[in-house]
C-alpha positions in Angstrom: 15.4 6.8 5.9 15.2 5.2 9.2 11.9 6.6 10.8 9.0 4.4 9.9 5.8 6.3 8.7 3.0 4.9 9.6 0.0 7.6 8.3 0.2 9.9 5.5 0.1 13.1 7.3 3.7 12.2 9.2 4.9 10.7 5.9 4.0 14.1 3.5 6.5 16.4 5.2 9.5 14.2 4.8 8.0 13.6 1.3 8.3 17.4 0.7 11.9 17.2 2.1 13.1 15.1 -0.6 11.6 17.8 -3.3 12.9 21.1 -2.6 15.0 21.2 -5.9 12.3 23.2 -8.5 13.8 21.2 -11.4 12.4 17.8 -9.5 9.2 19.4 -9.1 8.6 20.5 -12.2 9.8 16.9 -13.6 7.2 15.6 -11.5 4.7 18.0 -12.4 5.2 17.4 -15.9 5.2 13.9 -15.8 1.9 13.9 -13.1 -0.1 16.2 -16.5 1.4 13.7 -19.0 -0.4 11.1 -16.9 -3.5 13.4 -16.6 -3.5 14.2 -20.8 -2.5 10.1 -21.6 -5.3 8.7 -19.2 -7.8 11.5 -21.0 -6.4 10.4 -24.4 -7.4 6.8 -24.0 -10.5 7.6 -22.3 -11.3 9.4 -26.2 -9.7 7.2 -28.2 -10.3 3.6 -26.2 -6.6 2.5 -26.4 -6.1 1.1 -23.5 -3.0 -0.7 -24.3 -1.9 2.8 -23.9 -2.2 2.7 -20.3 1.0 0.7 -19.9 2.8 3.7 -20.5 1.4 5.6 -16.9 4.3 3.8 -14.7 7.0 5.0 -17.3 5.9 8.4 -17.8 5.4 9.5 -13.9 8.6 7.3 -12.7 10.2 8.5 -15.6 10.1 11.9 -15.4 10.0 11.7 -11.3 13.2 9.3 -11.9 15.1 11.9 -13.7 14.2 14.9 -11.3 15.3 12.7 -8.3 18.7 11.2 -9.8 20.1 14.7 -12.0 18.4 17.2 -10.1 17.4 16.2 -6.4 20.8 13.8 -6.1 18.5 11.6 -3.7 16.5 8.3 -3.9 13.1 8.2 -4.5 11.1 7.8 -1.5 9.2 5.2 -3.7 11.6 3.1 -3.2 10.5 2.6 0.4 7.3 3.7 0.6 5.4 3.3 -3.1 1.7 4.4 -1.8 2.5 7.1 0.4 5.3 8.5 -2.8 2.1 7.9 -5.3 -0.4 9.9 -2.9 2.0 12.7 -2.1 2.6 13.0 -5.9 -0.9 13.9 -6.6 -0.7 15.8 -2.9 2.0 17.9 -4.5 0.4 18.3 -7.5 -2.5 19.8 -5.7 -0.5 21.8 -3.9 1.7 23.3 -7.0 -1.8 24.0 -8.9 -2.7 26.0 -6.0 0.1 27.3 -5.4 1.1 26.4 -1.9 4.4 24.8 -3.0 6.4 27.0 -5.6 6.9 25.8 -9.1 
């Protein structure tokens, strides 16, 4: 990576470059509803010792679609806010269908 994003909206296309293997997507799908089911869990239950476990499940899963699957590195690695917001972006975007899962 050596262009420097400096808004989201240039930043979500390259974003979308570095996902185009369905496995990857998926693992970050998966991981992003983990998140969704954990964080509803401890809102239930009031473990919030539990919510340690968010980082590990969507870098995880995210991880493991990147390194087997995508055979690239994380864009996280360089930009952790705009990688966070176009995980939910792309999240979004599967649920409604815009990007294929």
């Amino acid at each position: 990576m050596t262009k420097k994003y400096t808004t989201f909206n240039e930043f979500y296309p390259f974003y979308l470059s570095q996902h185009t293997n369905v496995m990857c997507r998926r693992l970050h799908f998966f991981g992003s509803c983990c998140i969704i089911l954990l964080i509803l869990y401890v809102s239930i239950s009031s473990k919030l010792h539990l919510l340690w476990y968010i980082p590990l499940i969507g870098y995880g899963f995210a991880w493991v679609g990147h390194f087997s699957f995508e055979k690239n590195k994380p864009a996280t690695f360089t930009y952790p806010i705009y990688s966070l917001i176009g995980d939910w972006v792309m999240f979004k975007d599967i649920l409604t269908g815009k990007i294929k899962f």
